[in-house]
C-alpha positions as CSV (number, residue, x, y, z in Angstrom):
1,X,-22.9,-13.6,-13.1
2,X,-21.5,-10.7,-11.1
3,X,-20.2,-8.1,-13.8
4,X,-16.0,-8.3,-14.1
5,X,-13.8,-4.9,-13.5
6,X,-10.2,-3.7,-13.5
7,X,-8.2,-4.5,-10.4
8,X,-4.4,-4.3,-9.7
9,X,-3.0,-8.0,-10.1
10,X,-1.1,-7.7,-7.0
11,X,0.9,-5.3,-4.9
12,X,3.6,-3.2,-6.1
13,X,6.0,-0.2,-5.4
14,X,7.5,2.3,-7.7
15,X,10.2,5.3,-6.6
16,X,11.7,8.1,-7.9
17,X,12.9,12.1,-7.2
18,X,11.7,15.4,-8.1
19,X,13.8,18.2,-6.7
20,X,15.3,16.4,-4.0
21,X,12.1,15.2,-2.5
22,X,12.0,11.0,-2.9
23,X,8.5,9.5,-3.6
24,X,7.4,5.8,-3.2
25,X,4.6,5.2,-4.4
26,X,2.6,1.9,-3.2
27,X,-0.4,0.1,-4.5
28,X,-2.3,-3.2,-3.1
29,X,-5.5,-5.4,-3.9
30,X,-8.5,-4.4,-1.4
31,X,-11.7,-5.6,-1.4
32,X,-13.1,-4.1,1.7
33,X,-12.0,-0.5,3.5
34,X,-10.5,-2.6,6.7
35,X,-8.1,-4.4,4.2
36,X,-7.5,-1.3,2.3
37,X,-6.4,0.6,6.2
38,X,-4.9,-2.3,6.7
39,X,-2.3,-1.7,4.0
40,X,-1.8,2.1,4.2
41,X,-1.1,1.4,8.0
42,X,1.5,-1.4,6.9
43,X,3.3,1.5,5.0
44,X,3.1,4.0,7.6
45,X,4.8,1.5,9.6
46,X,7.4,0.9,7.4
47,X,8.3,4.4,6.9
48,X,7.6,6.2,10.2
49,X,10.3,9.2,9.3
50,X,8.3,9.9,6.4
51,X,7.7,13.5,5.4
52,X,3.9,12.5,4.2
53,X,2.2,9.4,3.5
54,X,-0.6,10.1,1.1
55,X,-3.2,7.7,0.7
56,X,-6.2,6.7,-1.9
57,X,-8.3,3.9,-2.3
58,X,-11.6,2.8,-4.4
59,X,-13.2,-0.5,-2.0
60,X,-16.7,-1.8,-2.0
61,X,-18.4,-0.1,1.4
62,X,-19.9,-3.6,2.3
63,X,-20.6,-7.1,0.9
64,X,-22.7,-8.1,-2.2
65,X,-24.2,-10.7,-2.6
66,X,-24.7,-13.5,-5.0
67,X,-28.4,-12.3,-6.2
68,X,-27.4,-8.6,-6.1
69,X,-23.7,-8.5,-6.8
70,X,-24.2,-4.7,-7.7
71,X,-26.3,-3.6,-4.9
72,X,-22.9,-2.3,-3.0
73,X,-21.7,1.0,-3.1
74,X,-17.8,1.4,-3.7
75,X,-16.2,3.9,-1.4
76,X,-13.9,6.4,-2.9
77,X,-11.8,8.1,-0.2
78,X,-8.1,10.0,0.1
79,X,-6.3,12.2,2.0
80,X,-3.5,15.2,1.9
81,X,-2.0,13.7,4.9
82,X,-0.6,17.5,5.7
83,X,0.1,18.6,2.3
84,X,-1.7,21.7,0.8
85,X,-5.3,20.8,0.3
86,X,-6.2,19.5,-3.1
87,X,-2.7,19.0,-3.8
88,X,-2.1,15.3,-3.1
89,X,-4.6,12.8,-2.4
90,X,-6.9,14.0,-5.2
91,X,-4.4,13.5,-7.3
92,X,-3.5,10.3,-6.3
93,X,-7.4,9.0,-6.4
94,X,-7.7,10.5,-9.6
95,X,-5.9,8.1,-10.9
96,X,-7.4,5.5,-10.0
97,X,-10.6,6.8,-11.1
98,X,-9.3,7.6,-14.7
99,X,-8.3,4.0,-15.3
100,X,-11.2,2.8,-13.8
101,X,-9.7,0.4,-11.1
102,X,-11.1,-0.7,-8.5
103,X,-11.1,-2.9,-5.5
104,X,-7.9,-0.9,-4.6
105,X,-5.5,0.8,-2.1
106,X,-3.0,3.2,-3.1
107,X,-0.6,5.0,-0.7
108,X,2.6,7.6,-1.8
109,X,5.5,8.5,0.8
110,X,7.4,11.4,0.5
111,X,10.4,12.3,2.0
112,X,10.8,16.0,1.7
113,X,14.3,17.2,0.1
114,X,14.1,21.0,1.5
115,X,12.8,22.2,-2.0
116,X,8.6,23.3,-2.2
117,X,6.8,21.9,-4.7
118,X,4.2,23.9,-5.1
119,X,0.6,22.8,-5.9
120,X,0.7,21.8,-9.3
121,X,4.3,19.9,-8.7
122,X,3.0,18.2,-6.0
123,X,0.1,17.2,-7.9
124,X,2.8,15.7,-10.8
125,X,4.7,13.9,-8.4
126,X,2.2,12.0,-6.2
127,X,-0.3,11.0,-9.6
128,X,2.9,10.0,-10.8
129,X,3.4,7.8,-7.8
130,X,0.3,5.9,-8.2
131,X,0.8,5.6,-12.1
132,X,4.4,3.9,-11.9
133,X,3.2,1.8,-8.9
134,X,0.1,0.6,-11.2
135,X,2.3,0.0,-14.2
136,X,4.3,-2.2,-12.2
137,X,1.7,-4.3,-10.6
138,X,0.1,-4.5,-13.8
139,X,-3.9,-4.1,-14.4
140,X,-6.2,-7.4,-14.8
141,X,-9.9,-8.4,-14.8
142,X,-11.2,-9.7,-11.7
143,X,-14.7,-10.5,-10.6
144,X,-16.5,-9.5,-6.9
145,X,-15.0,-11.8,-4.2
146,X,-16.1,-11.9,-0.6
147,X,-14.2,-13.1,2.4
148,X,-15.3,-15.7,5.3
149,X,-14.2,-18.1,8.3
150,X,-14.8,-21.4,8.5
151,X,-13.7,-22.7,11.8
152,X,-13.7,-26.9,12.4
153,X,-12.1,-29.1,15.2
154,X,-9.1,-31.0,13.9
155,X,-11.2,-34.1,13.0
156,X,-12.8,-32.3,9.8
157,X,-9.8,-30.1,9.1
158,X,-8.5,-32.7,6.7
159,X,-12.0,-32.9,4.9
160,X,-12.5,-28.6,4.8
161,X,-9.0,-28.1,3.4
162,X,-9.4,-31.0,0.8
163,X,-12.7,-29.1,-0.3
164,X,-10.9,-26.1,-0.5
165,X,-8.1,-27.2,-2.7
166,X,-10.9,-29.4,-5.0
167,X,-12.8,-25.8,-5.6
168,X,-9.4,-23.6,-6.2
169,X,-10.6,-21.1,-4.3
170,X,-8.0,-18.7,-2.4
171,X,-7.3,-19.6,2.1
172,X,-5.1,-19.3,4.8
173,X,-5.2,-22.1,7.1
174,X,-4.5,-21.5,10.9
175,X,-3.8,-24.5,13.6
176,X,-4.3,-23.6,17.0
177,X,-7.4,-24.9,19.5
178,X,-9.4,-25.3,16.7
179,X,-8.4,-25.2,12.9
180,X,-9.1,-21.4,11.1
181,X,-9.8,-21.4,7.6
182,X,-9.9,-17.5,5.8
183,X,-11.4,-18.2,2.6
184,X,-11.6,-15.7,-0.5
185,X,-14.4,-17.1,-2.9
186,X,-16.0,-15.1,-5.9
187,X,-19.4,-13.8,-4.3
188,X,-21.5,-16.3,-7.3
189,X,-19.5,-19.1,-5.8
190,X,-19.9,-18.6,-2.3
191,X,-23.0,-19.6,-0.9
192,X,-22.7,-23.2,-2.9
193,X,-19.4,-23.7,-1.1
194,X,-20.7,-22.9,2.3
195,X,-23.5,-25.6,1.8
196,X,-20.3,-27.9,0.4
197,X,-18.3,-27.2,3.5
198,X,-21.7,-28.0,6.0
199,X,-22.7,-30.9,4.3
200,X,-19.3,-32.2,4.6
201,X,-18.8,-31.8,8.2
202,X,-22.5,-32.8,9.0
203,X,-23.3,-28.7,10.1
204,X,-19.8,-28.7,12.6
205,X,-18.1,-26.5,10.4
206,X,-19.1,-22.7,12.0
207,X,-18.7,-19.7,9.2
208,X,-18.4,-16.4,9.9
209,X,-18.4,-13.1,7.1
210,X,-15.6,-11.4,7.2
């Protein structure tokens, strides 16, 4: 069995001031670096007269696999998004790094309240960001997952979504042409599942890695 590790339980948000300067700090679930972008773009969006948006994340670089669920490498990246080098996004991945989380996407937005910092405050405030944001999402024990796509004609939608549900495994269904399932399966449970979902559909079901 793939070997468990800390993980945020779900995505959170935390706020507060330091010398008129307002922080909000952000953290998600992220098991790959395009869903961990994904959310630090989501934030940018949502505050585009931001000062700075700072962000830091710890996400597997690629896809394990059920017979080497160790073999991938976890990506640690951040950045100072225009704050004095060293001062912010260090910080913020530090944090992650000290509680051992992973899996994870932070980001911190500051909008600036006329007063500097300096270094060692700015290093306060955005570790601080990602601390309150943890503490709110709270920390739990998770195990490698992997994402796919199963795609099916509207005749074996019924049967792929009932398998689905039997296994308790995590999807998002989508109903256009053809019927979209986005499934999120622990990376020991995957490859079974796939053979469960061709089986059913005599090989029409067509799955794609996400």
């Amino acid at each position: 069995m793939p070997e468990s590790f800390r993980t945020v339980a779900e995505r959170a948000e935390a706020s507060f001031e330091v010398s008129g300067s307002e922080f909000i700090g952000y953290v998600a679930p992220a098991d790959t670096v395009d869903a961990a972008e994904a959310v630090i773009e989501e934030v940018e969006a949502e505050h585009p007269e931001a000062t700075h948006v700072v962000p830091a994340y710890r996400v597997p670089a690629g896809t394990a696999s059920a017979d080497q669920p160790g073999s991938v490498m976890l990506r640690e990246w951040c950045s100072d998004d225009g704050e004095p080098s060293g001062s912010s996004g260090k910080p913020a991945l530090n944090v992650l790094v000290q509680q051992e989380i992973r899996n994870v996407v932070a980001a911190v937005v500051r909008y600036y309240g006329g007063t500097n910092l300096g270094i060692g405050g700015l290093a306060r405030a955005y570790s601080r960001g990602v601390k309150e944001a943890v503490d709110a999402a709270g920390v739990v024990e998770d195990v490698p997952h992997e994402q796919f796509e199963a795609t099916v004609e509207y005749d074996d939608s019924g049967t792929v979504r009932g398998i689905l549900e039997s296994e308790d495994v995590e999807f998002d269904a989508s109903y256009e042409e053809a019927v979209e399932f986005v499934v999120r399966v622990p990376v020991a449970a995957a490859g079974e599942l796939r053979e469960r979902l061709r089986d059913a559909t005599s090989g029409r079901v067509e799955i794609e890695s996400l």
